[in-house]
N, C-alpha and C positions, 0 to 999 in steps of 0.2 A: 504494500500500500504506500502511497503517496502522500503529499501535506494535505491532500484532499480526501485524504479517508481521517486524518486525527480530526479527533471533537474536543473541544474544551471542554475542559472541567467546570459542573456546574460551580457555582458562588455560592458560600456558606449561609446556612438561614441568617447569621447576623447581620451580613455585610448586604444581601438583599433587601431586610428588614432597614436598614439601614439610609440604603438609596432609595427605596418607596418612601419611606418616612420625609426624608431630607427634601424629594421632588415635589411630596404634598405640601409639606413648607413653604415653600419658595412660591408655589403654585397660587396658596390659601392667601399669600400676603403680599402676591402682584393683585391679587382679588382686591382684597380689604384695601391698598395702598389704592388703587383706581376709585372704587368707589367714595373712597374718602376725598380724591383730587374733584371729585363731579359736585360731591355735595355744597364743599367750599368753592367753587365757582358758581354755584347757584345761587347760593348765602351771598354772594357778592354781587350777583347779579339786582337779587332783590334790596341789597340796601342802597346801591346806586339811583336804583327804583323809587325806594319810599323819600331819599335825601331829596329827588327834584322835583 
């Protein structure tokens, strides 16, 4: 057999647990970080609103 018959070796449950965990992170808190830049431009929208 060839390089193309070897298969890696799966990734220990920690180190998977690991990288799921870390992508949902990352994932949850471009989420929260966005929604929070919407609300604060909205909030800013309406006081330029009610100031004129």
């Amino acid at each position: 057999m060839g390089p193309s018959g070897w298969v890696k070796p799966k990734e220990t449950v920690n180190k998977r647990f690991l990288h799921s965990t870390l992508r949902n992170a990352v994932i949850s808190n471009k989420h929260r970080t966005l929604k929070q830049e919407k609300v604060k431009v909205q909030s800013y929208k309406t006081d330029t609103v009610k100031k004129s």
